[in-house]
N, C-alpha and C positions, 0 to 999 in steps of 0.2 A: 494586436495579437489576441485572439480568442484563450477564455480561461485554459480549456482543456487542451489547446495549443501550447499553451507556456506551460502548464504542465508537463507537457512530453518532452518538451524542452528540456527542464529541469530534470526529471529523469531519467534523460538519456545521459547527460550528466553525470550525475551522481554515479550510475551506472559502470559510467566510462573509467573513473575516478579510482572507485573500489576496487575496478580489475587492474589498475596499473601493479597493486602489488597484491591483490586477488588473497588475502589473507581477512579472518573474521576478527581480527586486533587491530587492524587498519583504523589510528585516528582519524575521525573526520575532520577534514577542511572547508566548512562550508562558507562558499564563496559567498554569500547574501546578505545582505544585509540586517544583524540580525533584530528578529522580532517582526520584519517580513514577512510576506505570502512566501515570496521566493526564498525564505530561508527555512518555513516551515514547510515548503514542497520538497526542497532538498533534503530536510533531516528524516521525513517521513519517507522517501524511498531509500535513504542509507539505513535507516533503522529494517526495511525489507527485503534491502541485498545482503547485510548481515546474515539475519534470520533464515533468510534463502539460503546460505551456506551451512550454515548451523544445521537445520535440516538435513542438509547432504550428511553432515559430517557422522548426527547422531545415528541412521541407519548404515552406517558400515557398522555388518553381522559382525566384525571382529574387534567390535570399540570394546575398550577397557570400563567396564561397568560402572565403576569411580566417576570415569571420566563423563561417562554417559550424563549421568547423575549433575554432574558441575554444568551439563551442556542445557541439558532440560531445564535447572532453576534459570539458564541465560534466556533459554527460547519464552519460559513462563513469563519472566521481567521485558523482554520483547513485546511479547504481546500488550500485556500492560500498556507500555511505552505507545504504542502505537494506538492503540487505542485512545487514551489522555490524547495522544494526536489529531486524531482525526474529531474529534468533539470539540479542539481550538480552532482548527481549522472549520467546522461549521459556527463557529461563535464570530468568528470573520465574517461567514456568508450572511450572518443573523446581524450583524452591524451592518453590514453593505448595503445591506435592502430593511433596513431598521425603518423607514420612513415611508416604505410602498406600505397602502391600503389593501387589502387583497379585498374580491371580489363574492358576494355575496355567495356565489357557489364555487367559490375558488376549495381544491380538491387539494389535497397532501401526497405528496407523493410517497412511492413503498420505501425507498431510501433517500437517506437528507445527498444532498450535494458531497461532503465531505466523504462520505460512506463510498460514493459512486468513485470521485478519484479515489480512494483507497483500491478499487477494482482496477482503476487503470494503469497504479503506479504496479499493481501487482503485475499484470498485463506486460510492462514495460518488460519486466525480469524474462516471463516466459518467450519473450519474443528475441531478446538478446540473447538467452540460453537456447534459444531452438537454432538461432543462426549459427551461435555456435556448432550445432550437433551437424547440421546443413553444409559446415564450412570444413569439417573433420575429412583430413584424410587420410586416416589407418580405419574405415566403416566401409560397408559396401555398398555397391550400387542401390540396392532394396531399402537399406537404411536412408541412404541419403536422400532418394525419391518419396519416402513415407512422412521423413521430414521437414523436409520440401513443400511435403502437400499439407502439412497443419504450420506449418511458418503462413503460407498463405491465408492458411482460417483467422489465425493471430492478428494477423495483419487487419484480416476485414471486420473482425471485434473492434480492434483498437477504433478504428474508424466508424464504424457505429455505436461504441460507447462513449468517443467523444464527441459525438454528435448530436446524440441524448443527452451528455451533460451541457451541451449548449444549449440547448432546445429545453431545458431544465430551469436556469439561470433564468433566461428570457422571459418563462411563464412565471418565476417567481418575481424577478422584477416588472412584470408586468400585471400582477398580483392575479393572475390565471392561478398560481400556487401559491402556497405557504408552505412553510417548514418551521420546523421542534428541531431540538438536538434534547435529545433523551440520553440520561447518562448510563451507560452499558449496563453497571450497578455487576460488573464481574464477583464473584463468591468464592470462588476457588483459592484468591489472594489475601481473603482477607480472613483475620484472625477470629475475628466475630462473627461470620458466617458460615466457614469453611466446619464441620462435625471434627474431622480429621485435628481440627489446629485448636479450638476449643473446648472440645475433650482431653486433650492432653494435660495432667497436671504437673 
């Protein structure tokens, strides 16, 4: 099974998982083994079905501002979280191919591998949520034909971006590419960079 296969795999999973009781307090169970690709594919789309709901949650125009507040510090530590992810998961792909040569004019690509699933596992969500919208029946005809018609767009991303991420792999273990894992170096989190947090006495 191809990377970005088992990938899909896994996040349709995960996916499935979260929605049996569809609540953003929903302990995770991850099936994998851990310290795994497949345990760290599985944490990084629970950590973006969470986040996905959270999202929903914090634009209801009639959230309790309190509340709001305790949702945003969650979404902020999200990000975070996901982030530290996706840079372990290229630290994987940087062990994997530790030993290819890359090629005198081997070229870097605009994003590392890890980055690219990050887009797919996102992909995952929008395509489950759309079938949802597609599968709704108190919506109307118009609704459901409009949604219908970008469930399809979804669909043919998912399959050209995991088609790219193979054809990604391939050129790096075939040292056509190389790759970096650059550390985000986020500011907003942190105490020594943030104005707002170190200004404060």
């Amino acid at each position: 099974m191809s990377f970005a296969s088992l990938s899909n795999k896994i996040f349709q999973e995960s996916i499935t998982h979260y929605h049996v009781s569809d609540h953003v307090d929903t302990p995770i169970n991850n099936p994998y083994e851990i310290r795994s690709i497949e345990y760290y594919l599985y944490l990084k789309n629970w950590i973006d079905t969470v986040q996905w709901h959270l999202e929903d949650i914090i634009r209801n125009p009639e959230i309790d501002p309190v509340e709001a507040l305790v949702i945003k510090r969650r979404i902020d530590k999200s990000n975070q979280d996901r982030t530290d992810l996706v840079e372990l998961i290229d630290s994987y792909f940087l062990d994997q191919y530790k030993d290819v040569s890359p090629e005198a004019d081997a070229a870097i690509n605009t994003e590392s591998p890890a980055w690219a699933i990050d887009r797919l596992s996102i992909l995952a969500l929008k395509i489950y949520h759309m079938q949802q919208e597609v599968d709704r029946e108190d919506s109307t005809e118009e609704h459901h034909q409009a949604c219908a018609a970008k469930l399809n767009i979804l669909l043919e991303q998912r399959t050209d971006l995991s088609t790219a991420i193979e054809e990604l792999l391939a050129d790096i273990a075939a040292g056509r590419k190389y790759m970096k894992v650059y550390k985000q170096m986020k500011m907003y989190n942190d105490p020594a960079l943030n104005p707002v947090l170190y200004g404060k006495k």
